[in-house]
N, C-alpha and C positions, 0 to 999 in steps of 0.2 A: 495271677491268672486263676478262673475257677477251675473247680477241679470235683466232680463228680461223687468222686470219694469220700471229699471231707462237708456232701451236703449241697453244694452249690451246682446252681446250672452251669451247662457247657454256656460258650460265648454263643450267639447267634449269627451266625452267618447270613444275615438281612438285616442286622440290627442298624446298619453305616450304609456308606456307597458302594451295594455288590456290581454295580453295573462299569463303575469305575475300576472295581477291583478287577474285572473281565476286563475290562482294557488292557489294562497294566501287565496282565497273564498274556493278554493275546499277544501282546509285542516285547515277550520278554529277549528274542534275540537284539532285537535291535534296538532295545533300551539298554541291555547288558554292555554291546561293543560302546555304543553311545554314553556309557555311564563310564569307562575304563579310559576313553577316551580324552573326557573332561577330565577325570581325577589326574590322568598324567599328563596334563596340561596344568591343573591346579601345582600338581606337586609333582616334579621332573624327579625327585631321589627315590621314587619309587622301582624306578629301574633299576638304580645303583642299588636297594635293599632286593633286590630281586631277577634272577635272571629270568631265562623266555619258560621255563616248565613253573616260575613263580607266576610269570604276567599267565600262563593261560589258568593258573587255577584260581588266579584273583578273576579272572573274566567267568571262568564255571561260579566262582562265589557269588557274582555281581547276579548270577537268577535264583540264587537261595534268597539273597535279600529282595527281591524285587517281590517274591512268593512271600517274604514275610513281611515285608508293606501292605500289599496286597492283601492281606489277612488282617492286616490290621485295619489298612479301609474299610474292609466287608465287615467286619465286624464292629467297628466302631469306638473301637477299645486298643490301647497300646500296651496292654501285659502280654499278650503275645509276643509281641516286640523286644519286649522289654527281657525276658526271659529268655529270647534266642541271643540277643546277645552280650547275655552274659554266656551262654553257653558258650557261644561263639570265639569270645575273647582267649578260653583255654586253646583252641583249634590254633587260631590267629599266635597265639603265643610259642603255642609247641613248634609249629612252623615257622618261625621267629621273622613275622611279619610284625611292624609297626603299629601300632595302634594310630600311628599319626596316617599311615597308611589308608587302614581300613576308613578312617575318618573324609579321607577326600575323598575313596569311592561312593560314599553317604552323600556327599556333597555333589558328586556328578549326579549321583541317581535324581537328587533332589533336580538340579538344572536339563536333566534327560526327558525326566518324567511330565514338564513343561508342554511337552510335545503331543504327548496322548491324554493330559486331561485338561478338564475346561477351569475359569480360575475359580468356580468355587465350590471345585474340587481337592484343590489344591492342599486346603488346609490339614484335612486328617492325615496328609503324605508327608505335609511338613511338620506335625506333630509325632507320627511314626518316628523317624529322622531324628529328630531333635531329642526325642527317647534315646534312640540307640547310639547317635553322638554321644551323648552325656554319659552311656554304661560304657563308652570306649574311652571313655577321656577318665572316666574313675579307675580303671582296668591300666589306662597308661601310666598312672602313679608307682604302679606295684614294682618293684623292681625285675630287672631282667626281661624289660623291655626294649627289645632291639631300634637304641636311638642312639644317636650318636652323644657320648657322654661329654662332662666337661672335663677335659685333662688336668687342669690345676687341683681339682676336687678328687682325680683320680690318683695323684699322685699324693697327696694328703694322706686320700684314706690308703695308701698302699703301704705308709711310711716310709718313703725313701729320702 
């Protein structure tokens, strides 16, 4: 991401699809339930990793991400992106939400977002996406990722 400081211009906010990115903003209610929706229809053990004060703060997360698509439409560039969620994976982590989680909400937003833009808009949403999939799926490596482990490997490493 450029960064002022070290020389470089700010991103431009015209530089991509700002008109798109205003879509995206204008309907972030009902992309958000629409995005939570699919994910737990994608992936039903979200529930079981989460009770109802987890599903609503995954539904408040679902218009963080939708703002930082959004930003990355309008701007035309996915460091933005890219850099929230890495940030984002510490938040996700402390709250010992899945990274396999967050990954299907990505995946609703993408089949949500279907709705409010035209197809060939499409693309820098699913370039966005495909950024932030990929910094959650390297973040799900790390251990201490609330997934369900393998027991035989768990019993190895315990020595019993």
């Amino acid at each position: 991401m450029s960064h002022p400081a070290l020389g470089l211009p700010p991103l431009d906010p015209n530089a991509g699809l700002p008109a798109a990115a205003a879509r995206l903003r204008a309907a972030r209610e009902r992309l958000g339930s629409r995005t939570l929706e699919i994910a737990l229809a994608l992936d039903p053990t979200i529930t079981i990793h989460n009770d109802e004060t987890g599903i609503r703060l995954l539904l408040r997360d679902t218009g963080i991400l939708i703002d930082e698509v959004a930003d990355s439409v309008a701007t035309g560039s996915v460091a933005a992106i890219h850099s929230w969620a890495e940030q984002a994976s510490v938040i996700y982590r402390r709250r010992r939400v899945p990274m396999d989680n967050v990954i299907a909400l990505c995946e609703g937003l993408r089949e949500a977002s279907r709705a409010v833009l035209a197809p060939a808009e499409r693309a820098p949403v699913d370039a966005a996406l495909d950024t932030a999939i990929e910094r959650f799926r390297w973040q799900r490596r790390i251990a201490g990722d609330a997934r369900k482990r393998n027991r035989i490997l768990q019993l190895l490493y315990k020595g019993a």
